[in-house]
C-alpha positions as a Markdown table, in Angstrom:
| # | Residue | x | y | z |
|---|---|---|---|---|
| 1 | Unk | 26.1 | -112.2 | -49.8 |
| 2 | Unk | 29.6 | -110.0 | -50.6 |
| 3 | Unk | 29.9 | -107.2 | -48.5 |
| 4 | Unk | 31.5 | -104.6 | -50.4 |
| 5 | Unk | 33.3 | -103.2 | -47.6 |
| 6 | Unk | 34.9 | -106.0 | -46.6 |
| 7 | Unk | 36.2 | -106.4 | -49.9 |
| 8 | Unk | 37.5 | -103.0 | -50.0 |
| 9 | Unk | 39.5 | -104.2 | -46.5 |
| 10 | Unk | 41.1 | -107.1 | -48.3 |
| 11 | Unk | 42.1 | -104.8 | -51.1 |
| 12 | Unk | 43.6 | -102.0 | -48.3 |
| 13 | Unk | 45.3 | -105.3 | -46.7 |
| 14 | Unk | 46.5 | -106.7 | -49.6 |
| 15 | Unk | 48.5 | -103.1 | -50.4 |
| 16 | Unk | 50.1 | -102.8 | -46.8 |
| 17 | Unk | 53.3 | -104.8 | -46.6 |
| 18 | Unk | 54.6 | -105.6 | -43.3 |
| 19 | Unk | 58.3 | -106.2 | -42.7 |
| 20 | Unk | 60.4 | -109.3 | -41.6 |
| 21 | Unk | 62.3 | -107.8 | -38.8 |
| 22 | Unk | 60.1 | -108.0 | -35.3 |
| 23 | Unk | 61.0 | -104.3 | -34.5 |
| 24 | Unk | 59.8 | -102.5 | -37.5 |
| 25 | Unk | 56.7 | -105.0 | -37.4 |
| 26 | Unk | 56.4 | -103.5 | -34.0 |
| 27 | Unk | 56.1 | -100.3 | -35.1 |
| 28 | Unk | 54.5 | -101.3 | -38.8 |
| 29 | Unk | 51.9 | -102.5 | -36.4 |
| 30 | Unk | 51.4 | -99.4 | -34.3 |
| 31 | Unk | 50.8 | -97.1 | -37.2 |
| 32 | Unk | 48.4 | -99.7 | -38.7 |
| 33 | Unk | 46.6 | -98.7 | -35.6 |
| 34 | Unk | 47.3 | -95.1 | -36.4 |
| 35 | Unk | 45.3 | -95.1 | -39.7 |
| 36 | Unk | 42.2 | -95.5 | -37.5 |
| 37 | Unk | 42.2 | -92.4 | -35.1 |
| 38 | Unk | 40.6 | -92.3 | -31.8 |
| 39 | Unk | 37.6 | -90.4 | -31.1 |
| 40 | Unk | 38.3 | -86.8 | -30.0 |
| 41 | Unk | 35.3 | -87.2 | -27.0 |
| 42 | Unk | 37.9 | -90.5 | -25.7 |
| 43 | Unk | 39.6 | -89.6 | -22.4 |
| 44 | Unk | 42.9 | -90.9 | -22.0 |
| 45 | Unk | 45.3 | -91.6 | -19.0 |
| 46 | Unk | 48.4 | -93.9 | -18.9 |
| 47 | Unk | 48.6 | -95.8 | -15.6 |
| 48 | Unk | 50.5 | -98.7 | -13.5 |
| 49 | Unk | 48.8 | -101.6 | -13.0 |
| 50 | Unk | 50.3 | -103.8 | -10.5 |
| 51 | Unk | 53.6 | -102.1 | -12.5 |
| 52 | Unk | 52.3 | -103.1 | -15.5 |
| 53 | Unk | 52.2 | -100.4 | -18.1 |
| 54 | Unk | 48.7 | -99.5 | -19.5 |
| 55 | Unk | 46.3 | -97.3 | -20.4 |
| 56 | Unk | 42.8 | -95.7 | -19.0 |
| 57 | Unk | 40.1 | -94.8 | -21.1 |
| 58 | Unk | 36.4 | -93.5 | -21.1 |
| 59 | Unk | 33.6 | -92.2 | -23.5 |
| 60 | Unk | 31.3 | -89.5 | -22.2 |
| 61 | Unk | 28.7 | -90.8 | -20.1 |
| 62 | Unk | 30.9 | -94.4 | -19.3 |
| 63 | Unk | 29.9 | -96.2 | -15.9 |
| 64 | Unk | 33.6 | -95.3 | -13.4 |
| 65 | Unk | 32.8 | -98.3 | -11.1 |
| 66 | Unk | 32.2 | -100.8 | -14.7 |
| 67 | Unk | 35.7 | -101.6 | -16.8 |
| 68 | Unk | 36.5 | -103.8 | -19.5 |
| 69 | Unk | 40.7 | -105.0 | -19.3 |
| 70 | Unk | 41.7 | -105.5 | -22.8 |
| 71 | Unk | 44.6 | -107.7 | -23.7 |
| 72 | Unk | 45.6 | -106.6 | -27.9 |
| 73 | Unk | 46.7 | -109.5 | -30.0 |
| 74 | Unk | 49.4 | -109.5 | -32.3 |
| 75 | Unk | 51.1 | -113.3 | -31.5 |
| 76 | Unk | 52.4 | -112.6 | -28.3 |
| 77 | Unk | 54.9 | -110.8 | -30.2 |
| 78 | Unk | 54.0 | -107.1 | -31.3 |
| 79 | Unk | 50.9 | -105.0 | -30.6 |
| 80 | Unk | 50.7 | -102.9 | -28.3 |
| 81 | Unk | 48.3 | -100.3 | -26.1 |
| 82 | Unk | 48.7 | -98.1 | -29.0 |
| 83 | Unk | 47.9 | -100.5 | -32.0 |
| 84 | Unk | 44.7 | -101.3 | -30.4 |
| 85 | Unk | 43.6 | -97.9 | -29.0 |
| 86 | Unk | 40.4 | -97.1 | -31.5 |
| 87 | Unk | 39.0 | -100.5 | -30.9 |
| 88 | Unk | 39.7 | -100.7 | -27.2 |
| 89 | Unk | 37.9 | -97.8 | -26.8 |
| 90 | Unk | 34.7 | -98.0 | -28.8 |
| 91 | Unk | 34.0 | -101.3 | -27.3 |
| 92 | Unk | 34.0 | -99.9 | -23.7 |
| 93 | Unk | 31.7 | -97.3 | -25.5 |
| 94 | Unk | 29.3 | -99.8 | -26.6 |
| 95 | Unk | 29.4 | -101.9 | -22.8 |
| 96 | Unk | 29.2 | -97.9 | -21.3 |
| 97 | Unk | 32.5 | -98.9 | -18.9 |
| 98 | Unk | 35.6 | -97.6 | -18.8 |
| 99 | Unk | 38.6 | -99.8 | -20.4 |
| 100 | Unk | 42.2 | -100.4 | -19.1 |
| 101 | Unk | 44.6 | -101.4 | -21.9 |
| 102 | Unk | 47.5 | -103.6 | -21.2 |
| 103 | Unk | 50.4 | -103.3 | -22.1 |
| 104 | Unk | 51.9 | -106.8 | -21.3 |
| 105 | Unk | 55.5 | -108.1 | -22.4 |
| 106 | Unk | 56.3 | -109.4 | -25.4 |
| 107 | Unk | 58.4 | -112.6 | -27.1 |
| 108 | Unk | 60.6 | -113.2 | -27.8 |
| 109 | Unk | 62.1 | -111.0 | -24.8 |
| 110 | Unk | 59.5 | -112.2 | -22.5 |
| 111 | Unk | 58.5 | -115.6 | -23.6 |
| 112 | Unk | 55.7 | -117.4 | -21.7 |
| 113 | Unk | 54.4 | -117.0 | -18.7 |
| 114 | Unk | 55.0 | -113.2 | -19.1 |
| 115 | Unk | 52.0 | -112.5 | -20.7 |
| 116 | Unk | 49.7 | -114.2 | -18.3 |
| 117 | Unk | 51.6 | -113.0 | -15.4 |
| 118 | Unk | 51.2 | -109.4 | -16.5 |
| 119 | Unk | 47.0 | -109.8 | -17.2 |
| 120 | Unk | 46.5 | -111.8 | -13.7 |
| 121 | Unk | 48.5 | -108.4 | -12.4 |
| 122 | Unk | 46.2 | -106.2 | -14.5 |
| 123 | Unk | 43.3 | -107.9 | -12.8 |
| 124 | Unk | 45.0 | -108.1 | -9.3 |
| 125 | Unk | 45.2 | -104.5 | -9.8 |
| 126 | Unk | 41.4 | -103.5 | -10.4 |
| 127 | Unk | 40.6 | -105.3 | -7.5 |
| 128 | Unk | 42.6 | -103.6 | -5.6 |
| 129 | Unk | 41.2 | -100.7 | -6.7 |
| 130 | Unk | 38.0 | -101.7 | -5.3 |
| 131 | Unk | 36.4 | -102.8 | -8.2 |
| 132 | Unk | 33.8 | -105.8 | -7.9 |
| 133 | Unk | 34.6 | -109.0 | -9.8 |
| 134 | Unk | 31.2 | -108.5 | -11.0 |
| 135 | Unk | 32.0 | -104.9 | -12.6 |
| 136 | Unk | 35.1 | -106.3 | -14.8 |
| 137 | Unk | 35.0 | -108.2 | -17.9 |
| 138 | Unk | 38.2 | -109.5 | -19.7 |
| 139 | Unk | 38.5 | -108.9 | -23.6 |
| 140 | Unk | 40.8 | -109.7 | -26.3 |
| 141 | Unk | 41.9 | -110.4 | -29.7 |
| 142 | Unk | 43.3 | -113.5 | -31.6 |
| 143 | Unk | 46.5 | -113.9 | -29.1 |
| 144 | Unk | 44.8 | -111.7 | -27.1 |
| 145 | Unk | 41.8 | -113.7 | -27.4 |
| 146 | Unk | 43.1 | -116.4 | -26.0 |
| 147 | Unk | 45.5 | -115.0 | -23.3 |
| 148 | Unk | 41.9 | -113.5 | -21.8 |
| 149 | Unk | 40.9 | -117.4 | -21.8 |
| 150 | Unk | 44.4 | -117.9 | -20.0 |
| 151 | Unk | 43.8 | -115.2 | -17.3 |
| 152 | Unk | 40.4 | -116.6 | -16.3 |
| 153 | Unk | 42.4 | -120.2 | -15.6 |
| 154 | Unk | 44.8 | -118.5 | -13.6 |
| 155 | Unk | 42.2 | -116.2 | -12.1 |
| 156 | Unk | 40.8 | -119.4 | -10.7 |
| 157 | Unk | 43.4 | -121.1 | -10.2 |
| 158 | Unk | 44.8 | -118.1 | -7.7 |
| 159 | Unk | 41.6 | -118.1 | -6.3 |
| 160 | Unk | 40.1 | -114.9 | -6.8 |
| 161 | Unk | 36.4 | -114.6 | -7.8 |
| 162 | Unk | 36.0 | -114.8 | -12.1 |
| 163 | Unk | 34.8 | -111.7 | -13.9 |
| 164 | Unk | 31.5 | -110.8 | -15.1 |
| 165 | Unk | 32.6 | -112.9 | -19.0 |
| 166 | Unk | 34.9 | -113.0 | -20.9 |
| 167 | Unk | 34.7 | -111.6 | -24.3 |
| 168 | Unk | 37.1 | -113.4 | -27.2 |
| 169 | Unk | 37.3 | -111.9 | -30.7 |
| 170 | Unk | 39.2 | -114.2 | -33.1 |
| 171 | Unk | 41.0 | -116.1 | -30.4 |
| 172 | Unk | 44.3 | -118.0 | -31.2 |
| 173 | Unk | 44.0 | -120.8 | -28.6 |
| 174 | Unk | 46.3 | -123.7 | -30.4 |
| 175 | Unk | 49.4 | -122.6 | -30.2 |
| 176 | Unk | 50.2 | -126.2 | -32.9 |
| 177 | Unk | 47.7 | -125.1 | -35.4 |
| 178 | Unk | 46.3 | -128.3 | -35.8 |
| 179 | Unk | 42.9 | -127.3 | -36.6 |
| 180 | Unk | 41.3 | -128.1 | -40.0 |
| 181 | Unk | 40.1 | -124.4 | -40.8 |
| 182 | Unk | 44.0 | -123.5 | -40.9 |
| 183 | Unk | 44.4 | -125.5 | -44.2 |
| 184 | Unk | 40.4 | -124.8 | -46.0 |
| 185 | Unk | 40.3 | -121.2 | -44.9 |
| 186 | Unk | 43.8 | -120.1 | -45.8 |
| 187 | Unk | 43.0 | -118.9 | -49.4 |
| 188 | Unk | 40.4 | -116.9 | -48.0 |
| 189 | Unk | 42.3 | -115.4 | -44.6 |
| 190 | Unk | 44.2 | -112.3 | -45.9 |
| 191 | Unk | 46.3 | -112.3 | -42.3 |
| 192 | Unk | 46.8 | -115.4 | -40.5 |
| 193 | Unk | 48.6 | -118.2 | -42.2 |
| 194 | Unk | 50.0 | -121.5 | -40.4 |
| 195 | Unk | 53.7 | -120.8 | -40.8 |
| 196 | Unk | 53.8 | -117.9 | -39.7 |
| 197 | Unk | 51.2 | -118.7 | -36.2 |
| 198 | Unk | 53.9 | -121.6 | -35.5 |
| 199 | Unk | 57.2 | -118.6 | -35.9 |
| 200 | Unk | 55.0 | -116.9 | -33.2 |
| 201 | Unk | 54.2 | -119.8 | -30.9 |
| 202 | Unk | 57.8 | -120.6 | -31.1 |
| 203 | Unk | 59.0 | -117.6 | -29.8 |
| 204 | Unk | 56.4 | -116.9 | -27.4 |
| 205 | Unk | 56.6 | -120.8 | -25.8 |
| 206 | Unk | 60.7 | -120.3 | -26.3 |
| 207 | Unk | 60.6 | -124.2 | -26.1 |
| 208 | Unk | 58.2 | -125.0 | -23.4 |
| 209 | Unk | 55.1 | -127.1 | -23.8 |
| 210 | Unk | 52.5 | -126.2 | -26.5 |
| 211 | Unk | 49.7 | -127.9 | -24.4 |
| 212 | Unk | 50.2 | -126.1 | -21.5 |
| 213 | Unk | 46.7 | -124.9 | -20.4 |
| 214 | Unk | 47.9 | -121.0 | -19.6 |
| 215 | Unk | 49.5 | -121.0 | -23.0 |
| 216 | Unk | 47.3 | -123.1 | -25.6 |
| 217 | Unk | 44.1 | -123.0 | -23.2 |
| 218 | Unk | 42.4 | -125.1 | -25.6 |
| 219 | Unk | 43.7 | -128.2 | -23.2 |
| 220 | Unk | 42.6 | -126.7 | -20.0 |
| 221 | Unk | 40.0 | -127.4 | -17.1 |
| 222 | Unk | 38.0 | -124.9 | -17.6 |
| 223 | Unk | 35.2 | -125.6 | -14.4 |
| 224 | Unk | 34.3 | -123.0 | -12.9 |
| 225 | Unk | 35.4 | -120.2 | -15.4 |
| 226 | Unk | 33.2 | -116.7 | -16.3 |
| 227 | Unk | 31.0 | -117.0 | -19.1 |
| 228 | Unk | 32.5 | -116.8 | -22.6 |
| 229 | Unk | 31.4 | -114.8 | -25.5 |
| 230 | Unk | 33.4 | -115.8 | -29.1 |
| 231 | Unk | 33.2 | -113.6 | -31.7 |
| 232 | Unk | 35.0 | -115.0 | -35.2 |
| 233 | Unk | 35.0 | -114.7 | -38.8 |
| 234 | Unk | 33.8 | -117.7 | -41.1 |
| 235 | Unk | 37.0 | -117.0 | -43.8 |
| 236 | Unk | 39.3 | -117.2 | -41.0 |
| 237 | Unk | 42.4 | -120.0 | -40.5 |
| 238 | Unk | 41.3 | -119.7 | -36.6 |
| 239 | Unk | 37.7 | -120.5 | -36.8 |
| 240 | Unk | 38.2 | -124.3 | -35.4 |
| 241 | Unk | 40.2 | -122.6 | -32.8 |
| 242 | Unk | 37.2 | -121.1 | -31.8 |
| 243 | Unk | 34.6 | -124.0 | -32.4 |
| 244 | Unk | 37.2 | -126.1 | -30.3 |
| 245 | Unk | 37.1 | -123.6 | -27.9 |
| 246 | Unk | 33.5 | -123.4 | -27.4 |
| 247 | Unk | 32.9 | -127.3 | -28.0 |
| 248 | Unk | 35.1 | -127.9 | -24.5 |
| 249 | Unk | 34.1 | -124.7 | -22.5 |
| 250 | Unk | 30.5 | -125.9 | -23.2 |
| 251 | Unk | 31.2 | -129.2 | -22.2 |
| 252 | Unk | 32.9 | -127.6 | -18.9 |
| 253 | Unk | 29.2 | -126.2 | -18.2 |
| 254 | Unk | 30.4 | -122.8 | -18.8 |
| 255 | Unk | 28.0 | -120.6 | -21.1 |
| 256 | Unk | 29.6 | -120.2 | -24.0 |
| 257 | Unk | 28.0 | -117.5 | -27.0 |
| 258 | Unk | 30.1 | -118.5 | -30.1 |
| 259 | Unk | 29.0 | -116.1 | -33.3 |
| 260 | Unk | 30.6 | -117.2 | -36.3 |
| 261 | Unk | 30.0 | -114.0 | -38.5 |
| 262 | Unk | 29.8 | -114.8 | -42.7 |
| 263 | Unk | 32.9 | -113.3 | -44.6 |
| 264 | Unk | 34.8 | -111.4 | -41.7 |
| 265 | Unk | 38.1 | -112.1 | -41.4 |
| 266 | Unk | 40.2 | -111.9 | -38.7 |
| 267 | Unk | 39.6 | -109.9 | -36.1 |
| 268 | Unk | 37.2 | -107.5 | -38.5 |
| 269 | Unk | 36.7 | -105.3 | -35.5 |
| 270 | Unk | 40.0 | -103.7 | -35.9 |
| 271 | Unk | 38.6 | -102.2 | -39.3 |
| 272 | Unk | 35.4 | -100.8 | -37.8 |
| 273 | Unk | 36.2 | -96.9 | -39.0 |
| 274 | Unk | 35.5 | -98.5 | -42.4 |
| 275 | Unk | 33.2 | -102.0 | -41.8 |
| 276 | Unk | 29.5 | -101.1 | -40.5 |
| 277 | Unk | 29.5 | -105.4 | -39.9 |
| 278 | Unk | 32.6 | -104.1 | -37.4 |
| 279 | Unk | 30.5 | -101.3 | -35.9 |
| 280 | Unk | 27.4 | -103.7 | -35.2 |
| 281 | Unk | 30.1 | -106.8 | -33.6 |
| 282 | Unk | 31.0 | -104.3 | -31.3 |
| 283 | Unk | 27.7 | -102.7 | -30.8 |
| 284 | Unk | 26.7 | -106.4 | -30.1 |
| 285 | Unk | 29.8 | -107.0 | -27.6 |
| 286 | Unk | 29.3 | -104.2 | -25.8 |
| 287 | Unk | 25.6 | -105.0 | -25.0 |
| 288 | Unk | 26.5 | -108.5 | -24.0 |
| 289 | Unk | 29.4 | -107.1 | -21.5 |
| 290 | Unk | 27.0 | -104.5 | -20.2 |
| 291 | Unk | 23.7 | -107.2 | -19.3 |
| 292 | Unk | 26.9 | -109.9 | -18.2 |
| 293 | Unk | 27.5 | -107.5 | -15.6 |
| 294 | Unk | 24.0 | -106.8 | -14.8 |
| 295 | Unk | 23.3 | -110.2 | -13.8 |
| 296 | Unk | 26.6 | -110.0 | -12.1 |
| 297 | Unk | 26.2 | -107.4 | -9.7 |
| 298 | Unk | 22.0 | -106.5 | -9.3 |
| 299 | Unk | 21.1 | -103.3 | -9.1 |
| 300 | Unk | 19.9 | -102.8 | -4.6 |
| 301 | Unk | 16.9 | -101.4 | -4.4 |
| 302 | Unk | 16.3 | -98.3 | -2.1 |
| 303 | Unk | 14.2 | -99.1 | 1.1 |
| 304 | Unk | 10.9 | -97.4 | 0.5 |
């Protein structure tokens, strides 16, 4: 199997050189984003959640009392609302919700607990709104991936009712890459290498602990947390992130839906204007989000 498109990706990768400095990676980052427009039936409105900065959007037809809260990757230290727009807002297409972007603090300016103290506001925020637990799920990718892992722990641990799921694509949930995948994979992972995941973890933990549960929430409890779906790429350096991840949420007796998809690499989603594997990931996500919150919140039946 060697899916030409994916190929072409790697080749498109391997011609985009991203800078040194963290601010023009910033914005290197953003118009990588920008290659990929958003579709022109997407409604868009910026917004304060809980006075964090962020982003509605919708797709024709999208369910107002359903959301998905996206938290973008990027290592905790670029990415943004902006970088992650066109994938943000096909995959609340495919669940047919609504999806509010965050826009949470970066390293190294806000190191940890920033990040997580911005998504537990985000989510703070959509119940004030009067949305039901039941009605939200949490996404993200790689960091992102795993600061939605982080927010259900502090969810819990503030004790406000879990989401419908959680939904991680590529999630970076070792902050000490000491999984085996980062040293077999790394010829074949075209964007995440070892040295450059521990820069990020540096800055974003600006010396705390690398095994604290809301930052590396591969070494948390994780009773009682929403069901997980993990979505990764087998020629990724994260996959045992993810295999880890799922091995100790399963054993935590939360469901856990781990898809480990042949040749994607890291977070392949983010390439779905020119992947069809993308397009069906997302398709698949958006499914599992919509039934999650099914089950969540049943459907009451008028009284005959």
């Amino acid at each position: 199997m060697n899916d030409p498109e994916i190929g072409a990706i790697r080749e498109f990768l391997a011609n985009s050189g991203f800078p040194e400095d963290i601010g023009e990676l910033r914005k290197a980052y953003d118009a990588l984003g920008d290659t990929f427009p958003t579709a022109s039936d997407v409604t868009i409105e910026k917004v304060k959640a809980n006075g964090v900065p962020a982003e509605w959007s919708s797709t024709p037809g999208a369910a107002r009392n359903r959301v998905i809260m996206y938290v973008h990757g990027g290592g905790y230290v670029i990415g943004s609302v902006a970088s992650h727009r066109h994938l943000v807002t096909e995959l609340g297409r495919a669940a047919g919700t609504r999806a509010l972007s965050l826009d949470y603090r970066l390293a190294p300016e806000h190191p940890f607990p920033a990040a997580v103290d911005d998504a537990l506001a985000g989510y703070r925020f959509l119940l004030a709104e009067g949305f039901e637990p039941g009605n939200i799920a949490i996404a993200g990718d790689s960091a992102g991936g795993g600061l939605t892992v982080a927010t259900l722990l502090a969810i819990r641990d503030a004790g406000l009712p879990q989401p419908s799921m959680g939904f991680c694509i590529s999630p970076w949930v070792d902050l000490e890459a000491l999984g085996n995948s980062m040293t077999t994979q790394a010829a074949l992972d075209p964007m995440v290498q070892k040295d450059g995941l521990l820069g990020m973890a540096a800055a974003y933990l600006n010396g705390g602990n690398a095994r604290n549960p809301l930052a590396a929430p591969l070494y948390g409890n994780f009773k009682g947390i929403a069901p997980l779906l993990i979505q990764v790429g087998a020629a990724e350096t994260l996959l045992d992130d993810s295999t880890r991840l799922a091995s100790v949420a399963g054993a935590a007796d939360v469901e856990v839906n781990l898809q480990i998809w042949p040749e994607m690499i890291h977070v392949w989603h983010f390439f779905h204007p020119m992947l069809a594997t993308a397009r069906r990931a997302i398709l698949g996500a958006g499914e599992t989000i919509s039934k999650a919150m099914d089950r969540s919140v049943p459907v009451k039946k008028v009284a005959e």
